[in-house]
C-alpha positions in Angstrom: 103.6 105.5 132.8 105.4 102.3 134.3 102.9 99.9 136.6 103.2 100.1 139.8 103.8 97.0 141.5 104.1 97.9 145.2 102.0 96.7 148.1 100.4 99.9 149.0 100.0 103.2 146.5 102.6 105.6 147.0 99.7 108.3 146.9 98.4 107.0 150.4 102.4 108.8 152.1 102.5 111.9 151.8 105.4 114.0 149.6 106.7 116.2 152.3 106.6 114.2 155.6 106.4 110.5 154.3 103.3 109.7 156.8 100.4 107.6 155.9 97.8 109.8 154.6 94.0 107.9 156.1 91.7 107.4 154.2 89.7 110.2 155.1 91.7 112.8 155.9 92.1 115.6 153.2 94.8 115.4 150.9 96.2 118.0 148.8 98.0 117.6 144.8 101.8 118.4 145.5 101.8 120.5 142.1 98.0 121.7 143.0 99.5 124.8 144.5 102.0 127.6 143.9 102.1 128.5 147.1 102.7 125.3 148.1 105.7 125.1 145.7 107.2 128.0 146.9 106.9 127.2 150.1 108.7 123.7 150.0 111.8 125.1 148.2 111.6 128.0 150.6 111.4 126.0 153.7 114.0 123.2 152.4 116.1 124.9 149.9 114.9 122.2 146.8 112.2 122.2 144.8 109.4 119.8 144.9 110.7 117.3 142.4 109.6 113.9 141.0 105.6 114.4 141.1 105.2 113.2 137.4 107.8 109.8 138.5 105.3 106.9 139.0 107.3 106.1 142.3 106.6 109.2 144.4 103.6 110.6 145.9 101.6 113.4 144.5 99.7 114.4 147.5 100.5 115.8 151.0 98.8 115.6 153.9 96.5 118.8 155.5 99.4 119.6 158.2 101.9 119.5 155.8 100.5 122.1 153.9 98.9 124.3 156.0 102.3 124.6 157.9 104.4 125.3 154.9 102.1 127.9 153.6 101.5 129.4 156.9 105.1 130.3 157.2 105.5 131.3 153.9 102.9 133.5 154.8 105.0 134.6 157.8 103.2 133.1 160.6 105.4 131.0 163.1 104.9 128.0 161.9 107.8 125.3 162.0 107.9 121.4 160.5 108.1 118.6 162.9 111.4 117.8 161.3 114.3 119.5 159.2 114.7 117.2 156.2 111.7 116.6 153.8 111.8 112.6 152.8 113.8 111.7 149.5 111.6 110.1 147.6 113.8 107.8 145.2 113.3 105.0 141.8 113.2 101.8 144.3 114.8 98.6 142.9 113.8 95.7 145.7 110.5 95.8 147.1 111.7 93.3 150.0 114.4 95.6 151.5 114.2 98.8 150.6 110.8 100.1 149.3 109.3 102.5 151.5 105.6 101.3 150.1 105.9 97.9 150.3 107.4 97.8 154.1 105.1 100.0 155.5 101.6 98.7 156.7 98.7 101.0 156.9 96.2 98.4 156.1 95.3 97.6 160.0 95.6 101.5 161.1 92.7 102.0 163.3 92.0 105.5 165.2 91.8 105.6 168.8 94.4 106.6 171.6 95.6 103.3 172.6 96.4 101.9 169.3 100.0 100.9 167.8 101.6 103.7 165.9 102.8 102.1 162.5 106.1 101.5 162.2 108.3 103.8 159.5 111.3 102.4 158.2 114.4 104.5 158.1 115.6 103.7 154.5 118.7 105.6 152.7 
C-alpha cells in the first residue's frame, strides 16, 4: 500500500457523503456490509468502488448508512443530496486534495460554533 502523505486520514470523511466523521461518532466499514453495498449502487446507480485504493475512505458515517439501508429496506428514507462524492487518486495536495484542505482539527460541538468549510473540488 502507498503512504499516505495527506494532512488528515481520509478515514476521518466519510465514503458516501464526504463529511468529517468526529471522533466519536460511530463509523461503519464501506465493504463491512452487503446491505450497505446494495444499497449504494441501488440508491446511485454505481457500485461502491475504490475501498482497497489508499486514497479513499473506508468508512461512512451512522446517517449515511442507516438512511441507505433504510430505504433499501423500503422505508421513506431520502439522502441529503443526489450525487455521492467521487472519490479520486489526488496529485497536489495544495490545490486540490480533499484531505489536505479540509480542517477538522479545531471542530468543536456546540450550536454556535463554525461549520467547517468543504471545498467543492472536480
Amino acid at each position: 500500500m502507498a503512504s499516505r502523505s495527506y494532512k488528515h486520514s481520509p478515514d476521518v470523511f466519510c465514503y458516501a457523503c464526504g463529511q468529517f466523521i468526529k471522533t466519536r461518532a460511530k463509523r461503519y466499514s464501506v465493504t463491512g456490509s452487503i446491505k450497505m453495498c446494495e444499497a449504494y449502487k441501488a440508491y446511485f446507480d454505481t457500485p461502491v468502488g475504490d475501498e482497497d485504493k489508499p486514497w479513499a475512505p473506508r468508512f461512512t458515517c451512522e446517517h449515511c448508512k442507516k438512511t441507505l439501508e433504510g430505504w433499501y429496506r423500503g422505508e421513506k428514507r431520502a439522502m441529503k443530496f443526489a450525487i455521492p462524492r467521487i472519490w479520486c487518486d489526488l496529485t497536489d495536495h495544495s490545490s486540490n486534495c480533499y484531505f489536505c484542505m479540509v480542517d477538522p482539527s479545531k471542530r468543536r460541538a456546540g450550536k454556535n460554533v463554525s461549520t467547517i468549510m468543504y471545498p467543492d473540488l472536480p
